[in-house]
N, C-alpha and C positions, 0 to 999 in steps of 0.2 A: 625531849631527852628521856631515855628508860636506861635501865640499870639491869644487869644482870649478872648471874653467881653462877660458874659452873666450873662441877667438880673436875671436868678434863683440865680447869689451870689451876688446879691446886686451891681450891675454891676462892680464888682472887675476884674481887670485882670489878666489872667489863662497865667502861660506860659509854654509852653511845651521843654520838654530839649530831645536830642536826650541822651539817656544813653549810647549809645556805643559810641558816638566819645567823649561823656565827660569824660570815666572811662580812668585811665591812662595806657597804653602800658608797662606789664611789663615785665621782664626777661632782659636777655644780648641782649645787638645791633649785630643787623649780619649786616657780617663782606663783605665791599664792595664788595669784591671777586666773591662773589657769586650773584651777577646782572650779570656777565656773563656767568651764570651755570642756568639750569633749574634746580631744584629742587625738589625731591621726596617725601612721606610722611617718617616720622619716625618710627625705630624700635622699639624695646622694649629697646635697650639700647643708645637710645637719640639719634640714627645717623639716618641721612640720603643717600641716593643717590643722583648723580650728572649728571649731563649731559651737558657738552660743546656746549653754543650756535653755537662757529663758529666750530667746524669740529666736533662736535656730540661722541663725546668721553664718553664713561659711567664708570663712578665710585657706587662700591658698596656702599662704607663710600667718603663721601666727609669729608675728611680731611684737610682742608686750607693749609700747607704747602704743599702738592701735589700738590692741583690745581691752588696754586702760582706758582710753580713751572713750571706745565704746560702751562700757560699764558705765562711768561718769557721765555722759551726756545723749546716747543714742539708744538707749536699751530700755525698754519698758517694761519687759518682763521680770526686772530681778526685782528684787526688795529695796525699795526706799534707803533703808542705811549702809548696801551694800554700793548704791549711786554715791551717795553722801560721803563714804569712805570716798572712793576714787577721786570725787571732784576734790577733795583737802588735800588728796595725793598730788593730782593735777598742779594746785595750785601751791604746795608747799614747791615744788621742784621745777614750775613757773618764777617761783620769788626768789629762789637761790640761784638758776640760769639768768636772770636780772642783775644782780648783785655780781655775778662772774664776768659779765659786760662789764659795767659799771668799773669795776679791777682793773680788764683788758684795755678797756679806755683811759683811765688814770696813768697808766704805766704808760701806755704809748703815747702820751701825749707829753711825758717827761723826755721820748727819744727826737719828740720834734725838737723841743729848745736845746739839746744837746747838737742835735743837726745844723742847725742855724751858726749856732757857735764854730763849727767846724768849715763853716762858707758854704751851708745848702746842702753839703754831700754826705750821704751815708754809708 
């Protein structure tokens, strides 16, 4: 941003705005994941390619649960706590898709004995 004074407006002060860092960033946040993935241009159907900073691995679609995936248990070249992150990722969002089973089964098994009562038919 600069500032300027000049006597042709009556020596008003002119300020100059950069428009690009002031327009706001829009669409969805990507997704940490991919600071450890070079990244390719997009297709026609919104994906892109991938590329594994530490052992250079290429994905056609980078898919986040893949290349989570690969972080946590495939990948030798990153950093130990950067494995370690992922696999607690892995497995926090492993224990909660269990527990959303566990839901889905309890409810539906309430629609059987309701069934039953009805003469079998649903």
């Amino acid at each position: 941003m600069s500032t300027t004074t000049g006597s042709d407006l009556g020596g008003a002060e002119v300020i100059e705005i950069d428009c690009v860092s002031a327009q706001k960033k829009g669409g969805r946040p990507v997704d940490d994941v991919l600071k450890h993935f070079d990244r390719g241009t997009y297709d026609k159907s919104k994906n892109c390619y991938a590329t594994c900073k530490g052992c250079r691995r290429h994905w056609k679609r980078a898919r986040l649960p893949e290349i989570r995936l690969h972080l946590a248990k495939e990948c030798t070249a990153i950093a130990p706590e950067v494995s370690a992150f992922y696999k607690a990722l892995l497995a926090k969002d492993a224990a909660a898709s269990s527990s959303e089973v566990v839901t889905a089964k309890r409810a539906c098994s309430g629609l059987g004995s309701q069934g039953s009562k009805r003469g079998g038919l649903l």
